[in-house]
C-alpha positions in Angstrom: -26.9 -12.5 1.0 -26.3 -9.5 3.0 -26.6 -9.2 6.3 -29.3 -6.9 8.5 -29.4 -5.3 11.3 -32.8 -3.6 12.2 -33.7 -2.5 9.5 -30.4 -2.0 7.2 -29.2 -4.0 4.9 -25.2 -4.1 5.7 -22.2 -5.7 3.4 -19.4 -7.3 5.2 -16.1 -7.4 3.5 -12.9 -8.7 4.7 -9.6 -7.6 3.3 -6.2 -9.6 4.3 -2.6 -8.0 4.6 0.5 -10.4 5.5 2.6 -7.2 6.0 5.9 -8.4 7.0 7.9 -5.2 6.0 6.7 -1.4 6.4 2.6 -0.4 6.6 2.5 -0.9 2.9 -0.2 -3.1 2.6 -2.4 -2.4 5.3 -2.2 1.5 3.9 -3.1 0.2 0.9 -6.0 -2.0 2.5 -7.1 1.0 4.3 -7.5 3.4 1.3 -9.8 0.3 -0.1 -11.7 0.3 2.9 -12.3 4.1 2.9 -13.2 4.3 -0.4 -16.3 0.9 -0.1 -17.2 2.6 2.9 -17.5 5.8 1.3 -19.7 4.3 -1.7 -22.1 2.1 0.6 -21.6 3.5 4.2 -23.8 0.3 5.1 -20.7 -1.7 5.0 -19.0 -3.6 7.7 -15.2 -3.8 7.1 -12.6 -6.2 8.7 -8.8 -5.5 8.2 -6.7 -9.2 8.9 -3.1 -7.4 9.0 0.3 -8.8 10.5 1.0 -5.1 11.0 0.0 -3.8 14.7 1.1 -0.5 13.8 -1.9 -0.8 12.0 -4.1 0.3 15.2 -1.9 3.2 15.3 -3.8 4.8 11.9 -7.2 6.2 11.3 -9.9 3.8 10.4 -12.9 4.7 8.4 -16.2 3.9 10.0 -17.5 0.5 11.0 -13.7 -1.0 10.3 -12.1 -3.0 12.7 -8.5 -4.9 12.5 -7.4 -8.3 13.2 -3.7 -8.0 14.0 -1.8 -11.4 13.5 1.5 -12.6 15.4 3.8 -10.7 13.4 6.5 -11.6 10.7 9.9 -10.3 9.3 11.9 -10.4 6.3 15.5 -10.5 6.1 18.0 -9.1 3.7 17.8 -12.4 1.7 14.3 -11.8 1.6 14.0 -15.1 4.0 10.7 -14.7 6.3 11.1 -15.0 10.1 8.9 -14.7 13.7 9.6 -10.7 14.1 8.5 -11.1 18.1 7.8 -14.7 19.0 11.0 -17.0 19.7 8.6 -20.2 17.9 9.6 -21.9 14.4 8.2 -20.0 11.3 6.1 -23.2 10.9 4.6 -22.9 14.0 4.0 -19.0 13.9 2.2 -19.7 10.1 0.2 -22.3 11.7 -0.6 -19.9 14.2 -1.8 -16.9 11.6 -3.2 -19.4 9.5 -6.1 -20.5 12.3 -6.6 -17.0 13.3 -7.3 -16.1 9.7 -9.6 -19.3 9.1 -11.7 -18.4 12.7 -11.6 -14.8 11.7 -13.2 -15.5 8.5 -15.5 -18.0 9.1 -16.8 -16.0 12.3 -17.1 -13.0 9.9 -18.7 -14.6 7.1 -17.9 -12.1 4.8 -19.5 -11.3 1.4 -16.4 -10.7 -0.4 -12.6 -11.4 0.7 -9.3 -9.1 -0.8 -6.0 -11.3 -0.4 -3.5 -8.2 -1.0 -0.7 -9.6 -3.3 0.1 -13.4 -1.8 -3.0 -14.9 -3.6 -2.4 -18.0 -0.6 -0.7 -16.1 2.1 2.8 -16.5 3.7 4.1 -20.1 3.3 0.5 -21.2 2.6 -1.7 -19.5 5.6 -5.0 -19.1 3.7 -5.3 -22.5 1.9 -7.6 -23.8 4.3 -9.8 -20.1 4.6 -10.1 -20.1 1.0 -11.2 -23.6 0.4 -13.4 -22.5 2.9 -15.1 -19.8 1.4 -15.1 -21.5 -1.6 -17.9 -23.7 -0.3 -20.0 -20.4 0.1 -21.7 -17.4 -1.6 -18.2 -15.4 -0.8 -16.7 -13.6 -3.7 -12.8 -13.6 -3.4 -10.5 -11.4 -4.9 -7.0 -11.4 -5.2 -5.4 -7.3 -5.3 -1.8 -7.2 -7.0 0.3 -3.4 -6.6 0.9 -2.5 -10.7 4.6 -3.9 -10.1 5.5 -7.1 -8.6 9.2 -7.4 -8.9 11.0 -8.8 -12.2 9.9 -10.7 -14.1 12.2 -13.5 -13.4 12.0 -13.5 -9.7 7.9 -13.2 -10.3 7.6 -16.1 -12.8 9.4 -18.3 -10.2 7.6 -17.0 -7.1 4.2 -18.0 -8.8 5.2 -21.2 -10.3 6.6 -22.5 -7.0 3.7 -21.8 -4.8 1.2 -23.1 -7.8 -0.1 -19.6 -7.4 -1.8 -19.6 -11.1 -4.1 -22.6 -10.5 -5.1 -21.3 -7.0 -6.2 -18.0 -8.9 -7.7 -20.3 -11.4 -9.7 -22.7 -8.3 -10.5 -20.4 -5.6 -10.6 -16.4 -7.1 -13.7 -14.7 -8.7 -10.9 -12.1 -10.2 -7.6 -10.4 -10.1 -7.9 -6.5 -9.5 -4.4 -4.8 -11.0 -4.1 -1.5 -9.0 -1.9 0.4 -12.0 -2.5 1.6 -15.7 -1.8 -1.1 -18.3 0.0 2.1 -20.2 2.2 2.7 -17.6 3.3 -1.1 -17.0 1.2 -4.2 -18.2 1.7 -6.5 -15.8 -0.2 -8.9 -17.7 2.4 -8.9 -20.5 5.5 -8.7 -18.2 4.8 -11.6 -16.4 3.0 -13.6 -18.6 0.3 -14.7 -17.3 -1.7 -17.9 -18.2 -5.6 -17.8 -19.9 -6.9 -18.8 -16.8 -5.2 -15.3 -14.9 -5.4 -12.9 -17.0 -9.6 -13.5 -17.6 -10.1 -12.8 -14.4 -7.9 -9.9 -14.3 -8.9 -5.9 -14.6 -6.9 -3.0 -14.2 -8.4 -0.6 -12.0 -6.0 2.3 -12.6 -3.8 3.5 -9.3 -5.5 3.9 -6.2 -4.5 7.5 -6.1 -6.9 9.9 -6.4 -9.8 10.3 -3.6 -7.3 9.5 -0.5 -7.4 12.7 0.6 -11.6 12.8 0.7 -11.7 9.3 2.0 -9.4 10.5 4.9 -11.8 13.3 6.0 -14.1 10.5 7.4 -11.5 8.6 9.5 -11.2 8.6 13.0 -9.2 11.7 14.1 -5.8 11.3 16.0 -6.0 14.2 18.0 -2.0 14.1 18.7 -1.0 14.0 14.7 1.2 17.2 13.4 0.0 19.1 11.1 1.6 20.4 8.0 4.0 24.1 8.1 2.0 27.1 7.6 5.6 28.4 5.3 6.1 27.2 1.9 8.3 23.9 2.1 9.7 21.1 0.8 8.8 17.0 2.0 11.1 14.2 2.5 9.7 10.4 2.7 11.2 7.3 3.8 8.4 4.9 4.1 8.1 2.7 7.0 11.7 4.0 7.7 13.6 0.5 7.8 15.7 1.4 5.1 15.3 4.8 4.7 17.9 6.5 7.1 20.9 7.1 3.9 18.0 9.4 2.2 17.0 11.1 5.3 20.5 11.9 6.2 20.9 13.2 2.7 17.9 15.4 2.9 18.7 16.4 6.1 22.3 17.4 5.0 21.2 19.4 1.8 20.8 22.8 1.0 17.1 24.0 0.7 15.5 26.1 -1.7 15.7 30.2 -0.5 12.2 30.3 1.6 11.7 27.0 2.3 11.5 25.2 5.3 12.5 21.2 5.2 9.9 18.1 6.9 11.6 15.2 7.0 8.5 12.3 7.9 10.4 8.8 8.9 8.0 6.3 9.5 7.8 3.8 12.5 10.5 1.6 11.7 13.2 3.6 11.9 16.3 2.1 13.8 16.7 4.0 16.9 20.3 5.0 16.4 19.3 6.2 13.0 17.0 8.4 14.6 19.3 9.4 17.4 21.7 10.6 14.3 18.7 12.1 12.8 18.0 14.3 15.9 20.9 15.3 16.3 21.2 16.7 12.6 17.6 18.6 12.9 18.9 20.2 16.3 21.6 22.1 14.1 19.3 23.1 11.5 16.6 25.2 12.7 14.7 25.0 9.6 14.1 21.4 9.4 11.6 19.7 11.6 11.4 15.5 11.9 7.9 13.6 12.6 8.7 9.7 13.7 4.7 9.1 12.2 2.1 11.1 11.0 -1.3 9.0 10.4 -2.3 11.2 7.1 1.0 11.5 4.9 -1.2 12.9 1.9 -2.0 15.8 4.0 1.7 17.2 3.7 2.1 15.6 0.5 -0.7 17.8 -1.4 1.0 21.0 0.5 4.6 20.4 -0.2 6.5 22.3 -2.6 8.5 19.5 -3.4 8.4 16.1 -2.5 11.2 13.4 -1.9 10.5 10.1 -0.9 10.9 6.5 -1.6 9.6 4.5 -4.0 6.9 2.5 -2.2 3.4 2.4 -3.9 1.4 4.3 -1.6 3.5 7.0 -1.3 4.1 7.2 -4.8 0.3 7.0 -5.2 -0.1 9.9 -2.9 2.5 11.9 -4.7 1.2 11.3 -8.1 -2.3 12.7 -6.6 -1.0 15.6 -5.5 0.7 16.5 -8.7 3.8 18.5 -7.3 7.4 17.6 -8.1 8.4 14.3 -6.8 11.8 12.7 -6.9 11.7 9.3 -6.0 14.9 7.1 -4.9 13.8 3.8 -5.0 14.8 0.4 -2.8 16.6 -1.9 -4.7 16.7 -4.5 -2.5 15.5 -7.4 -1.7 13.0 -6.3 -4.9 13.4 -4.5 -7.7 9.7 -3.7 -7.5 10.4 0.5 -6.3 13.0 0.9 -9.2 10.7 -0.6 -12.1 7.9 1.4 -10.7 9.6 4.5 -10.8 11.3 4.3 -14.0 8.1 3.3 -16.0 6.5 6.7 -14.0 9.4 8.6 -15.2 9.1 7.7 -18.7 5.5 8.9 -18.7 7.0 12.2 -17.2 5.3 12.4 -13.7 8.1 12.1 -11.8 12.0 12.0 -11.6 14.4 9.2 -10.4 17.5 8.9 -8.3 18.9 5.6 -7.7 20.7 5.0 -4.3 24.1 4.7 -5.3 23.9 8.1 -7.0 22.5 9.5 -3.3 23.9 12.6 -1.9 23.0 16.0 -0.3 24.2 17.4 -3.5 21.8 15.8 -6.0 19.3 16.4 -3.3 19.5 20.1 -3.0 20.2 20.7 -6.8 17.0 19.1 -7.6 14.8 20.7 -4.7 16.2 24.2 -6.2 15.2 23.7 -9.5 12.0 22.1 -8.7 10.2 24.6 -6.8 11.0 27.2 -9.5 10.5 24.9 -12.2 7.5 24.7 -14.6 5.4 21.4 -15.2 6.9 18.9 -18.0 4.0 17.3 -20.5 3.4 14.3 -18.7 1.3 11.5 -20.3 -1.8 11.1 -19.1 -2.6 8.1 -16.5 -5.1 6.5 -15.1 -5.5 7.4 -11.2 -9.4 7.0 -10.7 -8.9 3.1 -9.2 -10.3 4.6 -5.3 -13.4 5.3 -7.4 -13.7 2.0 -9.9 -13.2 -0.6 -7.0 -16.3 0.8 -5.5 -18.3 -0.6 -8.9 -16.5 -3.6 -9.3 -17.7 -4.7 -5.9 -21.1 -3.5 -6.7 -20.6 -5.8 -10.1 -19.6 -8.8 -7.9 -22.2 -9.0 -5.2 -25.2 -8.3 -7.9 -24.3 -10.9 -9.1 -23.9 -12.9 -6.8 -27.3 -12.1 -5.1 -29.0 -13.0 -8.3 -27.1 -16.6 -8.3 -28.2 -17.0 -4.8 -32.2 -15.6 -5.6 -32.0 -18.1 -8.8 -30.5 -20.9 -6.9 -33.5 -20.4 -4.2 
């Protein structure tokens, strides 16, 4: 079943993003790929991703990416070509060959759909029914927390997405803690789902040693040598009311402030975020840094969004976090963070409650403030997803060896 070159016996896996809004998914992706690299360095990796920003960021070894024509979402949450002035039918039609050549070119031994178990508008209907047909194991990797319920029974019902886990996945990997939010129950899931479904616990723990064996970016800042405190907005898109606030707010007495804003940032935004840093001495801006965890773990404090891999990245790092969540077009960040804040690892601000105030009052008291209990969680899933693989393709090597 696997593959060999000289003398090694290598693994190929193939792990799809549609990525239509921040680097979410591909990060996500990535931290997979690090961590099955890590565990069986004889592993060929291919990243399919609808993120080019996504060449931008270290890769572990032997991973390549596969950037599709690229897709947006609006405010509605309606999708849209991001570059290309085609219909969205042609663009899909577009991804969706890509995908199907990239795959059956690749021949992978096991395929990770991140989250749209049959792609945007359909796009890997024809790959999976493709690898169907073949000793490919195919998984489908859902984030702990959709969106609500509601909008997530409808989503699934519409695109049929229950019987295409039921016909064409080997099983559904749940990247969260059941204690923390059990998606299983929340959405309600049919028989046919939730057998194939495992939590792995959040891919949190172990980003920081994967990253040691990426490819360096020689230009990348590095974290202050001086104590101080971290502000987030993920990708950026929709980030620039809690950077101004951070950048407006008092910080704690010996602190210096690091305001990261991700790629996406409007331009203007940022033009209105230089000009705030160039009045305040102590606060320094980075458009992108490659390794976010790296001045996560050294923060004092951290403030960021409510996306899942920075949250991930926080909870690894253990240090105060105070998470303002999006709350639109999803209510995904807000669900997240509240069930995280029940369980005492972090603290939430929602945006209409956003101000330099509440900012600085809760960077003060969190750099001087002692740890609360917090319940324990599961954060081991960048070292279970290793074994599950392990699980999948020993078996299916000993279908194939019977079958022969």
């Amino acid at each position: 079943m696997h593959r060999v070159t000289g003398h090694e016996s290598r693994r190929r896996i193939a792990l799809y993003s549609h990525d239509t809004q921040g680097l979410g998914h591909i990060r996500r992706n990535i931290a997979l790929a690090s961590a099955l690299v890590a565990a069986h360095p004889a592993t060929d990796v291919l990243l399919l991703t609808g993120a080019p920003e996504a060449t931008c960021l270290p890769l572990p070894p032997w991973t390549e990416t596969v950037t599709l024509p690229t897709l947006r979402k609006d405010i509605q949450g309606r999708y849209r070509p991001r570059v290309l002035g085609t219909s969205l039918t042609d663009l899909l039609r577009i991804r969706a060959q890509l995908i199907g050549s990239a795959v059956a070119s690749f021949e992978p031994d096991l395929f990770v759909v991140d989250k749209v178990a049959r792609g945007i508008g359909g796009e890997l209907d024809q790959a999976l029914r493709t690898l169907r047909h073949r000793s490919t194991k195919v998984v489908l990797g859902l984030r702990d927390v959709l969106d609500s319920p509601s909008v997530t029974f409808s989503e699934w019902r519409a695109a049929g997405i229950s019987e295409t886990v039921r016909d064409l996945y080997d099983q559904v990997w749940v990247y969260g803690d059941p204690g923390v939010y059990d998606a299983a129950s929340a959405y309600g899931w049919s028989w046919p789902v939730r057998s194939k479904m495992i939590y792995t616990g959040y891919l949190a723990h172990g980003r920081s040693r994967s990253a040691e064996s990426h490819r360096p970016r020689a230009a990348d800042p590095a974290p202050p040598v001086d104590p101080y405190v971290l502000c987030l907005v993920g990708g950026g898109q929709d980030g620039g009311q809690l950077a101004e606030a951070f950048l407006a707010a008092d910080l704690p007495v010996g602190h210096r402030g690091v305001l990261l804003t991700g790629p996406y940032l409007p331009p203007d935004r940022r033009e209105q975020l230089d000009r705030m840093v160039s009045r305040r001495p102590e606060m320094s801006i980075h458009r992108f840094v490659s390794r976010a965890e790296e001045f996560i773990g050294s923060a004092a404090a951290t403030v960021t969004m409510g996306g899942y891999n920075s949250v991930c990245e926080s909870l690894a790092a253990g240090g105060p976090t105070l998470v303002v969540p999006r709350v639109v077009p999803r209510v995904e960040q807000v669900m997240r963070a509240d069930a995280l804040s029940r369980a005492g690892w972090l603290d939430v601000l929602l945006p209409a409650e956003l101000s330099p105030g509440r900012i600085g009052g809760w960077l003060a008291a969190a750099v001087i403030g002692g740890r609360r209990p917090r319940r324990p969680i599961d954060l081991d899933g960048l070292a279970r997803v290793p074994r599950l693989v392990d699980g999948l393709l020993e078996r299916s090597s000993e279908v194939v060896h019977a079958v022969g």
